[in-house]
C-alpha positions as CSV (number, residue, x, y, z in Angstrom):
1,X,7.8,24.5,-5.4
2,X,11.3,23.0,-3.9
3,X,14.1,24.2,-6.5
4,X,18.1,24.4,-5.9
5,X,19.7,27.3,-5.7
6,X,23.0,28.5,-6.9
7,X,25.4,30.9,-5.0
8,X,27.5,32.2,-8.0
9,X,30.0,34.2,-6.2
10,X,31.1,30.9,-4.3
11,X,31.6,29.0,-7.7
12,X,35.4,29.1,-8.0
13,X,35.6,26.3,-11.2
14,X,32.0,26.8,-13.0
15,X,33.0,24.7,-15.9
16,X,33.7,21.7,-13.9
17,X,30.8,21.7,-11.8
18,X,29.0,20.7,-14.9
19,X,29.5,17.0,-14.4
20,X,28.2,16.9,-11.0
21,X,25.0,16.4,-12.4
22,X,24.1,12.5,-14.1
23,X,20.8,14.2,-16.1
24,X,23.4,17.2,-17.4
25,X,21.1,19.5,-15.8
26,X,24.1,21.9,-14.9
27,X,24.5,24.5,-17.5
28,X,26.7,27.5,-18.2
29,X,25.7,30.3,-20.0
30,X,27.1,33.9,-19.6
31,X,29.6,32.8,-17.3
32,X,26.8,32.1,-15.1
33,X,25.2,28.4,-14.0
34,X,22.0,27.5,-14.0
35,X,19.0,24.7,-13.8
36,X,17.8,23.7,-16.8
37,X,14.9,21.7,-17.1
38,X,16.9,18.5,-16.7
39,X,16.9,18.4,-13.1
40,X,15.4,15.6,-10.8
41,X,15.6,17.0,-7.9
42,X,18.3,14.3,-6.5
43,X,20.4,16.8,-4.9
44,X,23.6,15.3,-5.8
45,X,24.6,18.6,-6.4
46,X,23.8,19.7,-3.2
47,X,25.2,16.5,-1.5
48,X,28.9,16.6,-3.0
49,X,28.9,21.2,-2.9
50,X,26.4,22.2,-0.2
51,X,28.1,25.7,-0.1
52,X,27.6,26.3,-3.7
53,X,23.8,24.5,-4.4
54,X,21.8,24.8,-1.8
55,X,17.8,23.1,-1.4
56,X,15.3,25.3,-0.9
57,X,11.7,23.7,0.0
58,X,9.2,26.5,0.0
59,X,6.0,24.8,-0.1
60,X,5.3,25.0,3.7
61,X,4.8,29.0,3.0
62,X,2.1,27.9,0.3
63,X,0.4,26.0,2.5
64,X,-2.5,25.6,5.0
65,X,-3.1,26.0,8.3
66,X,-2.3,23.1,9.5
67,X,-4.0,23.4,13.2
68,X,-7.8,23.0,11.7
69,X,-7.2,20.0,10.1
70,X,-6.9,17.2,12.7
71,X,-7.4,13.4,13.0
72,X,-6.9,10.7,11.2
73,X,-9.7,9.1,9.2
74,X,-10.6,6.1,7.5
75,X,-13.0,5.6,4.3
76,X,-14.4,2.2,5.3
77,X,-15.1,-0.6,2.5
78,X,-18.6,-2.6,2.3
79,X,-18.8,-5.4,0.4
80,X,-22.0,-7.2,-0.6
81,X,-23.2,-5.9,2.8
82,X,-20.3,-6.6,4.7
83,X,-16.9,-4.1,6.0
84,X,-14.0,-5.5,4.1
85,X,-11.4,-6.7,6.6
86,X,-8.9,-3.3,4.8
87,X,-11.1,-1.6,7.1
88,X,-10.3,-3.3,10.3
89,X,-6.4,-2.7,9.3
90,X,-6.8,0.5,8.7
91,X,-8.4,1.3,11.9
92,X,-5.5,-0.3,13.4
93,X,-2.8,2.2,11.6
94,X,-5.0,4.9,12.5
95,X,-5.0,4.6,15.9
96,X,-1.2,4.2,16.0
97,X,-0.7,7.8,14.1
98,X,-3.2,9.2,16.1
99,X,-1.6,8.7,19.3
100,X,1.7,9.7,18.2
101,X,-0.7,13.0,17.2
102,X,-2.8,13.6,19.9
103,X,-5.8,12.8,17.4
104,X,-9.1,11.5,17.4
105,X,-9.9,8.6,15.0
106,X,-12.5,9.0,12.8
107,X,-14.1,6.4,10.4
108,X,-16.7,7.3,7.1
109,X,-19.3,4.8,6.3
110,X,-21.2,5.1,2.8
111,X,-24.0,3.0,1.3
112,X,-27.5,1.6,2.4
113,X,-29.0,-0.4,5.3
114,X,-25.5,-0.2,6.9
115,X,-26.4,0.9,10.4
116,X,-25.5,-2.4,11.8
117,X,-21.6,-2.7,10.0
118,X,-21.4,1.0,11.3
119,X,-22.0,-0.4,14.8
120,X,-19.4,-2.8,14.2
121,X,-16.2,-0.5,13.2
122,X,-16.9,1.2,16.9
123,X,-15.2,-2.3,18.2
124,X,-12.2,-1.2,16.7
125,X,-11.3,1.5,18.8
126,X,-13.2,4.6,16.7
127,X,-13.7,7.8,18.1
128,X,-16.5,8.5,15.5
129,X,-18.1,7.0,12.6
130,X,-19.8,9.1,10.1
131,X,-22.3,7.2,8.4
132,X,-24.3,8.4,5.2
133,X,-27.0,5.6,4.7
134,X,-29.2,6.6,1.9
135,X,-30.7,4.8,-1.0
136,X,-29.0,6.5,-4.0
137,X,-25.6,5.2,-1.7
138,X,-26.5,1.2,-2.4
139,X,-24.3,0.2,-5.4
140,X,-21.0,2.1,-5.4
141,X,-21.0,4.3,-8.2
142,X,-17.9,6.9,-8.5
143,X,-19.6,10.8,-8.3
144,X,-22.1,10.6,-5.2
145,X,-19.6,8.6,-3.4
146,X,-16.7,11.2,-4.1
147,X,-19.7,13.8,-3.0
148,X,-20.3,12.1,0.4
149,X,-16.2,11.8,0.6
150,X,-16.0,15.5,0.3
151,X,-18.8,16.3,2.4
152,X,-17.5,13.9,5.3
153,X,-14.2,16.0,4.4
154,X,-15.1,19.6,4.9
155,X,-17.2,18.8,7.9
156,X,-14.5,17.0,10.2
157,X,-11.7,18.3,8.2
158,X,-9.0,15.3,9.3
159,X,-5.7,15.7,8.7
160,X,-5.4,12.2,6.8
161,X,-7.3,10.1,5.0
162,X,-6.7,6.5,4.4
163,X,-8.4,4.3,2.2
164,X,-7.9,0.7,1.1
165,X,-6.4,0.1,-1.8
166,X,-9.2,-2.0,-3.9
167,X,-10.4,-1.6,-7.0
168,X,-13.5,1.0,-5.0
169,X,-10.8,2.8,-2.9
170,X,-8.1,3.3,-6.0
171,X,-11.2,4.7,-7.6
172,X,-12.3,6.9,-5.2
173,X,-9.1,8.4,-3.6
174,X,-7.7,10.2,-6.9
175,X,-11.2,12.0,-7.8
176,X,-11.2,13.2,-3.8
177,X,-7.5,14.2,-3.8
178,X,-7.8,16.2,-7.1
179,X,-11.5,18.4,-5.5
180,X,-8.8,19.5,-2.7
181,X,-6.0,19.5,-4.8
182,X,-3.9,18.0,-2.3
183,X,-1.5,14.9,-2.7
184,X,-2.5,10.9,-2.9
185,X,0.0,8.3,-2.5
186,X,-1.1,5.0,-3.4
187,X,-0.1,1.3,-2.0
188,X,2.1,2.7,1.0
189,X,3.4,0.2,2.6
190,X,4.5,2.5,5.6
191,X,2.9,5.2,7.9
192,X,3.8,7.3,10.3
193,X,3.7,10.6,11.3
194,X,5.9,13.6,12.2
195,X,5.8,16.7,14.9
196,X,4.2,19.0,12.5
197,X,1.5,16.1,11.7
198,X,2.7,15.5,8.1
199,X,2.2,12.2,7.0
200,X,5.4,10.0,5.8
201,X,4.0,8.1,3.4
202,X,6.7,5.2,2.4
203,X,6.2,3.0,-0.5
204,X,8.4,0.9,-3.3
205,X,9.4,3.2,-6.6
206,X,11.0,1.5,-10.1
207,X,9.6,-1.8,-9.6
208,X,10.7,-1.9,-5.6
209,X,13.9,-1.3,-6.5
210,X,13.9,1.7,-4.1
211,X,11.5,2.6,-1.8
212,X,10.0,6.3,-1.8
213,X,9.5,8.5,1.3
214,X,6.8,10.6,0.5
215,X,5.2,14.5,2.4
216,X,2.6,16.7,1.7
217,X,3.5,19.4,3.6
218,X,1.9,22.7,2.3
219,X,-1.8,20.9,1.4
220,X,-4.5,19.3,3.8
221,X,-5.7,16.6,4.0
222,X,-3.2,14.3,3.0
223,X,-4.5,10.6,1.1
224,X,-3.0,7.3,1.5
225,X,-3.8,3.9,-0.3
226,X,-2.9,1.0,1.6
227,X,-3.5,-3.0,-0.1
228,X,-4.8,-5.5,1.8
229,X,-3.1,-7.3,4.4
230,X,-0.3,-4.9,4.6
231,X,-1.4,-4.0,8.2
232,X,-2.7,-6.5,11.0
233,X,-6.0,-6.5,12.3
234,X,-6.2,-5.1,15.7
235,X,-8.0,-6.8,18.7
236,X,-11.6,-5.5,19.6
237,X,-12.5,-3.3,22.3
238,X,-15.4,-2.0,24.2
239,X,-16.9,0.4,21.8
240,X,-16.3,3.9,23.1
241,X,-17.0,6.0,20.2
242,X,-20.1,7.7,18.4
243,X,-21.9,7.3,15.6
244,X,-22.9,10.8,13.3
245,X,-25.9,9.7,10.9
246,X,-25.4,12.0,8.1
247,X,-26.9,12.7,4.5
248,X,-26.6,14.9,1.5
249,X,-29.5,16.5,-0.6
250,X,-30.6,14.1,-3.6
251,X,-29.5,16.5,-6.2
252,X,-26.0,16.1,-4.9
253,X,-25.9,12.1,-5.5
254,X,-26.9,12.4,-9.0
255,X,-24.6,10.0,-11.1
256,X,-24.3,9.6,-15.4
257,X,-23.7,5.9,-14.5
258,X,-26.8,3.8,-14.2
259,X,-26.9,0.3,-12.9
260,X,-29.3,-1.7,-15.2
261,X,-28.6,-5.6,-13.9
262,X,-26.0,-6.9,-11.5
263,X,-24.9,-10.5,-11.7
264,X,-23.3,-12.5,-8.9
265,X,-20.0,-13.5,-10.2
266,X,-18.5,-17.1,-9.0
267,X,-16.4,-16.2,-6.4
268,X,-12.7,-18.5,-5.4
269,X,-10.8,-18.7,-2.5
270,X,-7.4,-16.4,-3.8
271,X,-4.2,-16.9,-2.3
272,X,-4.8,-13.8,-0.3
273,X,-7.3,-15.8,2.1
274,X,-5.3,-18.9,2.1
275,X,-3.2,-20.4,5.5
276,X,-1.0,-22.1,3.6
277,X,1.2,-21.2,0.0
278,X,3.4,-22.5,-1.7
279,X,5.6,-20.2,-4.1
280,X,7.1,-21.8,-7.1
281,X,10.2,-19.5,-8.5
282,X,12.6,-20.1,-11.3
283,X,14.3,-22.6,-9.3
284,X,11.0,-24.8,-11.0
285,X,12.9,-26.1,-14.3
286,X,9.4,-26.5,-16.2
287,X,5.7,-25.7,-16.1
288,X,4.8,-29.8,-15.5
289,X,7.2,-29.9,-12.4
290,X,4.5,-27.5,-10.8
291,X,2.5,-30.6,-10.3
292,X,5.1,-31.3,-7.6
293,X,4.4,-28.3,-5.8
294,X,0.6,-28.4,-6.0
295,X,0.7,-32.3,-4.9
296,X,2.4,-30.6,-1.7
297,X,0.0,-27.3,-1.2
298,X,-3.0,-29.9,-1.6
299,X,-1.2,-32.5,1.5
300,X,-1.1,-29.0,3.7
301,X,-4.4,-28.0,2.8
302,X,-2.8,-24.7,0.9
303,X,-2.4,-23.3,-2.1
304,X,0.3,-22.6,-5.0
305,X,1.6,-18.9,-5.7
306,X,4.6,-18.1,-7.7
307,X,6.8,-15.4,-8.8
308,X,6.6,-12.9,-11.4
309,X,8.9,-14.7,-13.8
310,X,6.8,-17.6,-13.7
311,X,3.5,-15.8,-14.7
312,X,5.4,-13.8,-17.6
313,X,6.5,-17.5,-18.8
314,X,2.7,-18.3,-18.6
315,X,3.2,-21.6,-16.7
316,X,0.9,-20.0,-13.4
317,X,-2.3,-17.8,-13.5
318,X,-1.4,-14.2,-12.8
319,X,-4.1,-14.4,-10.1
320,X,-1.5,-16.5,-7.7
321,X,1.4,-14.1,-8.2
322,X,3.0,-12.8,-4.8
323,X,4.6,-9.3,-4.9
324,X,4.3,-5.7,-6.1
325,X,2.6,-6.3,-9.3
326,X,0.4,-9.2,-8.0
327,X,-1.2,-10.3,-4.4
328,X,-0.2,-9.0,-0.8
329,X,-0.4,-12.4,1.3
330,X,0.1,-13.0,5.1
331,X,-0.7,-16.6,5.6
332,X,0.5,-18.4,8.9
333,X,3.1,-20.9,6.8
334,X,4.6,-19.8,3.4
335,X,7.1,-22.7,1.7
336,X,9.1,-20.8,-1.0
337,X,10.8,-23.1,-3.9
338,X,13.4,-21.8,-5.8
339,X,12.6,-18.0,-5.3
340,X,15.6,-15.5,-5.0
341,X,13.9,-13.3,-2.8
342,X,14.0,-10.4,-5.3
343,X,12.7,-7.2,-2.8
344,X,9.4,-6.6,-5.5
345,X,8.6,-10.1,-4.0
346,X,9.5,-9.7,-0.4
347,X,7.4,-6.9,0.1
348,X,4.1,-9.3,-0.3
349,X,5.1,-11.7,1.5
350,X,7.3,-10.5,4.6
351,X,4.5,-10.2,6.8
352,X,3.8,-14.3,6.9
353,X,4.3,-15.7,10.4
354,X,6.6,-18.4,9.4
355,X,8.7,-18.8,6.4
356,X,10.1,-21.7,5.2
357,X,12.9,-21.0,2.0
358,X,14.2,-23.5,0.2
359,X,17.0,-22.8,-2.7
360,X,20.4,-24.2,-4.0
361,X,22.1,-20.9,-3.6
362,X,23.4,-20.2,-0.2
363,X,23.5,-16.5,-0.7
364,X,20.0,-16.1,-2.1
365,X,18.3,-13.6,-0.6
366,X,15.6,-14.7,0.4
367,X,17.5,-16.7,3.3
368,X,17.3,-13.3,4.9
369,X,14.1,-13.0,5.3
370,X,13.1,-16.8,6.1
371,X,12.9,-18.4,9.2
372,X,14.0,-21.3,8.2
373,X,16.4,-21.7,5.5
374,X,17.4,-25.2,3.5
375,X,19.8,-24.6,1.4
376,X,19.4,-27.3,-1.7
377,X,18.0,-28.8,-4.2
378,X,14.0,-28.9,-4.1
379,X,13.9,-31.5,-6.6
380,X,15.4,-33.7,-3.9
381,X,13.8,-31.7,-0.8
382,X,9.9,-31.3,-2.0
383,X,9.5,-35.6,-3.1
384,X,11.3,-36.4,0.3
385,X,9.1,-33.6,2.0
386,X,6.0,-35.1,-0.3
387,X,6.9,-38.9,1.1
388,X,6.9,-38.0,4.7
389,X,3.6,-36.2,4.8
390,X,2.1,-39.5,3.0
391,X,3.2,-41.9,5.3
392,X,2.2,-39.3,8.5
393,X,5.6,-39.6,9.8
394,X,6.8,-38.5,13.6
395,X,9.6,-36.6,12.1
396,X,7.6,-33.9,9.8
């Protein structure tokens, strides 16, 4: 484990190198210093006195050998028979880090009757596809599909795994990470990769107040999450790749779970899918001025979203909240009303094509981010904005 060291006999002033650390972690005891178990490995201490504490990272000598584990693969999604679109971005990402890496990009299919989906993913640039088609694989169900995971895994052995961050792949990644006892880090909203082929796996940390750059230096294969819509979907290609049929002995696929009934749920167009939001922020003075805002997403054929303060207020369903804690969207026009631009929102909404801010503040910050900013007062902007629409005018 990483753990600072102290050189003593360089420690002129020991007593006053106490408050270097903010979590007291300094201590002195015997006329010596030490690190108690305080320490949050911030390396102020280092920083501010590099001669007297120095960093010492020793994980790589704990680790594996990295050679045998290459490529970068990706645990595709089906849904009701279908490859979520995560998949497709995915892809995408891996074939980015595998270039930088000299790897080949490898994609796992798991369920039943999917020989035709598998055939698809080879359009998006796959250099094999791995596909475990068996009955007892139909209905996701957490222990055989962790099985085939591991399987897929000590066969290939790929040097990253990424996996879409659903409700199936925030299930699934954890139980595969812990059977290697390697690390998972979940909802990146960065990848790349580095000489050495370590991952650097960025994602926001305290709410998005900062964001964390994560390793997993001494442990193979390393596990990313990554939501939906984070990454674009890359353009099709003249299938190159392969496809591996695989399978696992039934006694391997046994489950305690046993689906009795399944019932088709109603299903609703979520602000993810749509072309067109509009984001009510606390510029909105109450919940019955959102009918402004909807009267507007309705003339563009779109849809209302909101902050996070608006949901915790209870005026929005915390199905149409944009940010960390709610929806990643990328729709081709986002209108935002009265949102700061906090970063916890930002980061689920940067990647729209155009974005149009309106707010009275000139130095909110979410002027920063727009592509169009009008500063003032949306009471006054969204009715004129409403009017125009209405009467189809030339100038809109």
């Amino acid at each position: 484990m990483p753990y600072i060291k102290i050189h003593q006999e360089k420690a002129d002033s020991k007593a006053a190198l106490l408050e270097v650390c903010p979590f007291k972690a300094i201590e002195l005891e015997g006329g010596e210093l030490s690190i108690n178990s305080g320490c949050r490995m911030c390396r102020i201490c280092v920083k501010k006195y590099s001669n007297i504490f120095e960093f010492v990272d020793d994980t790589a000598t704990e680790g594996v050998d990295k050679s045998l584990w290459r490529g970068i693969a990706v645990v595709a999604e089906i849904e009701e028979g279908n490859i979520h679109p995560v998949t497709f971005e995915l892809l995408g990402k891996a074939r980015a880090l595998a270039e930088k890496a000299s790897f080949p990009v490898y994609c796992l299919v798991i369920g039943h009757n999917i020989t035709e989906q598998a055939q698809k993913i080879l359009e998006y640039d796959a250099d094999k596809v791995f596909v475990y088609d068996q009955k007892e694989l139909e209905q996701f169900r957490i222990e055989p599909y962790t099985a085939v995971l591991e399987d897929f895994i000590n066969q290939v052995k790929p040097s990253a795994v990424l996996i879409g961050g659903t409700q199936t792949g925030r299930s699934l990644a954890p139980r595969a990470a812990a059977r290697f006892r390697t690390g998972l880090t979940a909802d990146c909203t960065v990848l790349d990769i580095s000489e050495n082929t370590d991952l650097d796996q960025i994602r926001p940390a305290y709410g998005g107040n900062i964001m964390a750059h994560i390793n997993t230096p001494g442990h193979r294969p390393q596990f990313a999450t990554v939501r939906y819509k984070i990454f674009p979907i890359p353009a099709k290609k003249a299938p190159h790749g392969t496809i591996c049929n695989c399978t696992l002995p039934p006694e391997k696929l046994i489950s305690a779970i046993t689906i009795t009934a399944m019932k088709e749920k109603s299903r609703e167009q979520g602000i993810e899918d749509a072309e067109v939001l509009i984001v009510a922020g606390r510029g909105v003075r109450k919940a019955e001025d959102l009918a402004m805002l909807e009267t507007l997403a309705t003339l563009l054929n779109g849809k209302l979203a909101s902050t996070r303060a608006l949901v915790e207020a209870g005026w929005v369903d915390a199905k149409k909240q944009i940010g960390l804690s709610g929806r990643t969207v990328k729709p081709k026009l986002i209108i935002t009303c009265g949102v700061s631009g906090a970063i916890q929102f930002v980061a689920g909404m940067n990647g729209a094509e155009n974005i149009i801010a309106i707010n009275s503040d000139p130095n909110a910050q979410i002027f920063k981010v727009a592509h169009i900013g009008i500063c003032g007062d949306l009471y006054t902007i969204i009715p004129g904005l409403i009017d125009r629409i209405k009467n189809q005018s030339p100038e809109v």
